[in-house]
N, C-alpha and C positions, 0 to 999 in steps of 0.2 A: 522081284519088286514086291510081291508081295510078302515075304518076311520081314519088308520094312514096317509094315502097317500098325502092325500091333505094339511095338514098340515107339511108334510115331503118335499113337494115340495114348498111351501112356503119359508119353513127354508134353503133348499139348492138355492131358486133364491135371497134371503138378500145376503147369505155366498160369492153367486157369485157378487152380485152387491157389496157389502164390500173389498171382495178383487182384482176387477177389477178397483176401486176407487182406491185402495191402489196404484196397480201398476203401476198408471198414475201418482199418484205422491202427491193426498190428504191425507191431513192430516188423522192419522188410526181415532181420534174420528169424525169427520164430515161421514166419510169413513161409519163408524159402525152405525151411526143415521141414513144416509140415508140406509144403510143393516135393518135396521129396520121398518124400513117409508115401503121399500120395501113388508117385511112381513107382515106387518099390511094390506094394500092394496090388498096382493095376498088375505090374508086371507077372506076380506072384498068382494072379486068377488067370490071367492068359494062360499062363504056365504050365498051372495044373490041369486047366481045361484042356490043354492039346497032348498032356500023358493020360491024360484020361483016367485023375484018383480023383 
């Protein structure tokens, strides 16, 4: 259960970066690219934190 976590929290800080962009008023696909950029990023600090560079 817990190797879900960090990838769960990943995916809820895009969702919120996606529709915090939305509600400002960008466009939903620039919106959801950068919801994604987001994830990839969180995922890419978990990452490296649990190989320990």
């Amino acid at each position: 259960m817990r190797k879900f976590v960090k990838p769960l929290i990943a995916v809820l800080a895009g969702m919120a970066m996606s529709l915090g962009l939305q509600a400002v008023g960008v466009e939903p696909l620039y919106a959801k690219l950068a919801g994604l950029a987001v994830v990839a990023v969180v995922i890419t600090v978990f990452w490296r934190r649990s190989a320990g560079i």
